[in-house]
C-alpha positions as CSV (number, residue, x, y, z in Angstrom):
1,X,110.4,94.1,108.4
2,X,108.6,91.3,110.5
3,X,109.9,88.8,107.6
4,X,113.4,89.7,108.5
5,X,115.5,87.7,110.5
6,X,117.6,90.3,112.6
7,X,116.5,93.6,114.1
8,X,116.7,96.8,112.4
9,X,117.3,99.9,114.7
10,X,114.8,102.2,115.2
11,X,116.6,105.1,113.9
12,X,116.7,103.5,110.3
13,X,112.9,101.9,110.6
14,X,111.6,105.8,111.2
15,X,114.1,107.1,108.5
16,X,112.8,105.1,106.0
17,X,109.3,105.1,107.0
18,X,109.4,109.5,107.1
19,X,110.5,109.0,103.4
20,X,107.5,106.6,102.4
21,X,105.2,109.3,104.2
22,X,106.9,112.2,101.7
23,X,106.0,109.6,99.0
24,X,102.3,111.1,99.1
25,X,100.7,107.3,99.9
26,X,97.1,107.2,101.2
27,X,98.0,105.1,104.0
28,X,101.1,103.8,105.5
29,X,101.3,101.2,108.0
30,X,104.1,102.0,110.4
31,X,104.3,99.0,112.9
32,X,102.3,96.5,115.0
33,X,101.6,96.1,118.4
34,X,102.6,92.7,119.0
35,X,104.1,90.4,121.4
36,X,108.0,91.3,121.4
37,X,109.0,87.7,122.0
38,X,106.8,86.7,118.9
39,X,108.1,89.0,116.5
40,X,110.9,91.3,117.8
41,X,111.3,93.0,114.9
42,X,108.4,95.1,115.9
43,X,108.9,95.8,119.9
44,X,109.9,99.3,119.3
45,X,107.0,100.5,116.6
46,X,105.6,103.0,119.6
47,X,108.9,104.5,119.6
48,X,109.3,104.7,115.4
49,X,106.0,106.2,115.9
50,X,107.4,109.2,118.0
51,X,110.0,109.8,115.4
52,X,107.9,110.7,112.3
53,X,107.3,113.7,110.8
54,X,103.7,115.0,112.0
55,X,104.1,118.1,110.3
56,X,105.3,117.2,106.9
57,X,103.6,113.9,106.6
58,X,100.9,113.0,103.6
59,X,99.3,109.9,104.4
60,X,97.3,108.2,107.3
61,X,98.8,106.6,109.6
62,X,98.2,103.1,110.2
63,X,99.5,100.5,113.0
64,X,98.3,96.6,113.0
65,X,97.1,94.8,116.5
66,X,96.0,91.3,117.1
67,X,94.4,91.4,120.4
68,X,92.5,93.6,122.1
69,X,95.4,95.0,124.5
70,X,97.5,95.7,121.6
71,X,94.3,97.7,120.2
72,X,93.7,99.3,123.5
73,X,97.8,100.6,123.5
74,X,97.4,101.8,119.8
75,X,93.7,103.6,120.1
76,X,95.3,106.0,123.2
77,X,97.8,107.3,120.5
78,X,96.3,110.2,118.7
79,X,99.0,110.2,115.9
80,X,97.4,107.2,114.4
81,X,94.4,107.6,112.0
82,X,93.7,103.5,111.2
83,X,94.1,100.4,113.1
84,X,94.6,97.2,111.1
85,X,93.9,93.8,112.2
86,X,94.4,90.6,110.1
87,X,91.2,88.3,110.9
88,X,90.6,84.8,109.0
89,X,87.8,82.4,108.4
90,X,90.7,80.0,108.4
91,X,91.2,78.3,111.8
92,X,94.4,77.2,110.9
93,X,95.6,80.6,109.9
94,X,94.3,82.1,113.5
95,X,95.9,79.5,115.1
96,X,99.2,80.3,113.5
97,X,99.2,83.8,113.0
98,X,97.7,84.7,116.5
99,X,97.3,81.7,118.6
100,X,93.1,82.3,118.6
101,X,89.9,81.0,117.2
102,X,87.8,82.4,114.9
103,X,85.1,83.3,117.6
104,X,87.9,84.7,120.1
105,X,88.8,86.6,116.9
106,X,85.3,88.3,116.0
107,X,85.5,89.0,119.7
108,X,88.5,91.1,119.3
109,X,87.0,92.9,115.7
110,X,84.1,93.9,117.9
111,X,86.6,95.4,120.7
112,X,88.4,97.0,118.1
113,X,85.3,98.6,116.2
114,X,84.3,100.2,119.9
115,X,87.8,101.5,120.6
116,X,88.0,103.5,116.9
117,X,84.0,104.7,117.4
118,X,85.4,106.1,120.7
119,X,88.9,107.7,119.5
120,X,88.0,108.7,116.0
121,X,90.0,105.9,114.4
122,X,89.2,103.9,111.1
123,X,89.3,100.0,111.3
124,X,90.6,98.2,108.5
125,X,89.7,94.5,108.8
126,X,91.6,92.1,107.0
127,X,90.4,88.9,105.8
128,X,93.5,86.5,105.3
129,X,93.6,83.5,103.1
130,X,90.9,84.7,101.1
131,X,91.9,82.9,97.9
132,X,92.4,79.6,99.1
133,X,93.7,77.5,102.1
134,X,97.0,75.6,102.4
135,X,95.8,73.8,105.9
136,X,93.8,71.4,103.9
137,X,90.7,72.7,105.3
138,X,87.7,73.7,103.1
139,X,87.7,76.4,100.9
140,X,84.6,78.1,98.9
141,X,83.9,81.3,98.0
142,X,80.5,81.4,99.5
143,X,82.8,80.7,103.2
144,X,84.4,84.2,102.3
145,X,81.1,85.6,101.8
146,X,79.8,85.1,104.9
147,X,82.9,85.9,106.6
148,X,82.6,89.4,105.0
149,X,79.2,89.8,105.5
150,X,79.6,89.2,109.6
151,X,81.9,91.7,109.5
152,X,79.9,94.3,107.6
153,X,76.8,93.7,109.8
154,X,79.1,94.5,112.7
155,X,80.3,97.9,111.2
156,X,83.3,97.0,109.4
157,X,83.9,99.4,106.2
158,X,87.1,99.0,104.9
159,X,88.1,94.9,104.1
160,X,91.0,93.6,102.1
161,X,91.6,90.2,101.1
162,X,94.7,88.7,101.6
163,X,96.1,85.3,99.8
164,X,99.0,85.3,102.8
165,X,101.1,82.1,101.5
166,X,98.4,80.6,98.4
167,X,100.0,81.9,94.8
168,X,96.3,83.8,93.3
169,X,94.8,82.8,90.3
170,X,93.5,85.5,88.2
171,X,90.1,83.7,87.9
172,X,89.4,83.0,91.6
173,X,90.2,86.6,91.8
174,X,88.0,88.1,89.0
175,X,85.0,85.2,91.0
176,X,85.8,86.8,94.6
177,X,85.4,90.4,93.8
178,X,82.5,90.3,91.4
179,X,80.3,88.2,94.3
180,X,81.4,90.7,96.8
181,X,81.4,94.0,95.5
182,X,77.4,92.3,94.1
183,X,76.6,91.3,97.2
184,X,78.2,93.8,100.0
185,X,78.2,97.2,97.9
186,X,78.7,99.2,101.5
187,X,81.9,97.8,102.1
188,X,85.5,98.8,100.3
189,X,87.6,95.9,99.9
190,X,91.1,96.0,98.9
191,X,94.1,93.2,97.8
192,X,96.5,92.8,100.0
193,X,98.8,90.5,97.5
194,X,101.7,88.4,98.6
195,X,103.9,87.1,95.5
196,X,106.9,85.6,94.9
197,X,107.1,88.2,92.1
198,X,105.4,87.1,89.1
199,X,101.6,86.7,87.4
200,X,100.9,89.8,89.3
201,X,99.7,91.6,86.5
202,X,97.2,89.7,85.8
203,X,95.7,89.1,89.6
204,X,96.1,92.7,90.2
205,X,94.2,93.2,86.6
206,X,91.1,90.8,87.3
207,X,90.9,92.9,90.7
208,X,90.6,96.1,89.0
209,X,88.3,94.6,86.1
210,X,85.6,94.3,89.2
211,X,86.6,97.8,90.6
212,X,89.0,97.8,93.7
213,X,90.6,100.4,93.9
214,X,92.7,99.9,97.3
215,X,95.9,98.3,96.7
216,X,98.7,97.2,99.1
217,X,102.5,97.2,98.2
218,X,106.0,97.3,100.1
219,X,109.1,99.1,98.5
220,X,111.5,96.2,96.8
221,X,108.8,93.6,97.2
222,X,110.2,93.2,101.4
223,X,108.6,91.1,103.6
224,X,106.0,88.7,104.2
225,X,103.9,86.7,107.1
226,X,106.4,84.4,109.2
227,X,103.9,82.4,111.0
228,X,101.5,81.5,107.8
229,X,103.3,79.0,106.2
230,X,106.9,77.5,105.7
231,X,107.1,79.4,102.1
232,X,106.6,82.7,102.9
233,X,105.7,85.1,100.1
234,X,106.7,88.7,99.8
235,X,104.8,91.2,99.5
236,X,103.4,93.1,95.8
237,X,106.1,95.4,94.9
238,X,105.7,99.1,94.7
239,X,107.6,99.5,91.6
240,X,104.8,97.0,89.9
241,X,101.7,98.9,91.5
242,X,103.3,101.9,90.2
243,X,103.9,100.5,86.9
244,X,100.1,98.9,86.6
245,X,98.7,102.6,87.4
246,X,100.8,104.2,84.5
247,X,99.1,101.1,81.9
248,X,95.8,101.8,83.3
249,X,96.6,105.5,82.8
250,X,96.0,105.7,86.0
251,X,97.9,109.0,88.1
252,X,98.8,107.5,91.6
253,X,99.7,111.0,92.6
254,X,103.1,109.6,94.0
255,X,106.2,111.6,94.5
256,X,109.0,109.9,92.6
257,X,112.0,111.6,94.5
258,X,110.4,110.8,97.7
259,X,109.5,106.8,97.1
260,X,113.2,106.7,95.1
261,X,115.0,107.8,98.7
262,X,112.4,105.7,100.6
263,X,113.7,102.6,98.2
264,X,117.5,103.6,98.4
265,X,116.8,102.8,102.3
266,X,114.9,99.9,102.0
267,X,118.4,98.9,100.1
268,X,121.2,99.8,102.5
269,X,119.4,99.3,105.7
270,X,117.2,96.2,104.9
271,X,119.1,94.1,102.2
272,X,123.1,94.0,103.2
């Protein structure tokens, strides 16, 4: 929803959203903690948070932050079981996405790692523009490495890679995830794909060839991240997650009836 350009009411965000949670989804992020004036899309996520469905909901609960307030505001709230934050080995990319450096960022992993030991809340630490840099500023695969490694050494678990505005190539995919799965067995790393909707097959094929099994999608394909680039991507479509599962025979364990009303809202509420 951040990608869009006008508001949409918090009534329809936490319809839509309760349907994705009947859906059956191991995790579902339901907002961010972010500067209203930045992205206003998002100023009322605490309120589409006391909207949902505790009681009939079937995923985690997840909400991003990208500074250590914002991860303070989201650790007090018990409903939420993960706290996502998108860090980089890109300077450029922190720069745009956050206005912050990549030390002012570790600093704000490290505050975010003690918040979820204290509240009982799983971290999930992003690394973004993991395939390649659009900034003109180097690239290599042993730069991603590292990155990853700092963050496993500091107690980060769960890491997915994001391309944010670089179209993937199935081979620096396949590269990526064989040297870190190899070298940092501990840690789970997932794809967080943005496409303009094609050659995902294959990208989401070379990342399961080298065994990740967390994969992130949006219903329709919405969205994107405003500040990366001026050609913003969406995001990997449900429909074609879905549809890789079922050739991999693969049960996602997803109720149809559920993600088809969640998809019918995405349509009326997001896309007029």
């Amino acid at each position: 929803m951040q990608g869009l350009e006008r508001v949409i009411p918090t009534a329809q965000k936490a319809e839509y959203i309760n349907a994705i949670l009947n859906a059956g989804f191991n995790t579902v992020e339901i907002g961010s903690s972010v500067s209203p004036l930045a992205i206003p899309q998002m100023a009322d996520s605490m309120e589409v948070l006391g909207r949902l469905h505790m009681s009939s909901k079937k995923s985690k609960l997840m909400m991003l932050v990208v500074n250590k307030r914002g991860a303070e505001l989201v650790a007090e709230r018990e409903e939420i079981d993960c706290i996502s934050y998108p860090h980089s080995f890109s300077p450029g990319f922190l720069k745009r996405n956050m206005n912050t450096t990549y030390d002012k960022s570790l600093a704000n992993v490290d505050h975010l790692l003690n918040l979820c030991s204290k509240t009982n809340k799983t971290p999930v630490i992003y690394l973004s523009m993991a395939f390649g840099n659009p900034y003109g500023e180097e690239w290599l695969p042993e730069n991603l490495l590292e990155a990853a490694d700092k963050l496993q050494k500091m107690g980060v678990r769960i890491i997915p890679l994001s391309n944010v505005s670089v179209q993937v190539d199935k081979d620096i995919v396949s590269q990526v995830f064989s040297m870190l799965t190899h070298d940092l067995p501990c840690v789970e790393f997932g794809l967080h794909l943005h496409t303009n909707g094609s050659g995902w097959f294959e990208v989401l094929d070379a990342a399961y060839a080298e065994g990740i099994r967390r994969f992130d999608c949006v219903a329709e394909g919405l969205g994107g991240c405003p500040f990366a680039d001026k050609t913003m991507l969406g995001n990997l479509n449900t429909r074609h997650l879905l549809d890789f599962c079922s050739k991999k025979g693969v049960d996602a364990e997803i109720n149809d009836e559920a993600l088809a009303q969640a998809e019918t809202l995405a349509k009326k509420y997001f896309f007029y």
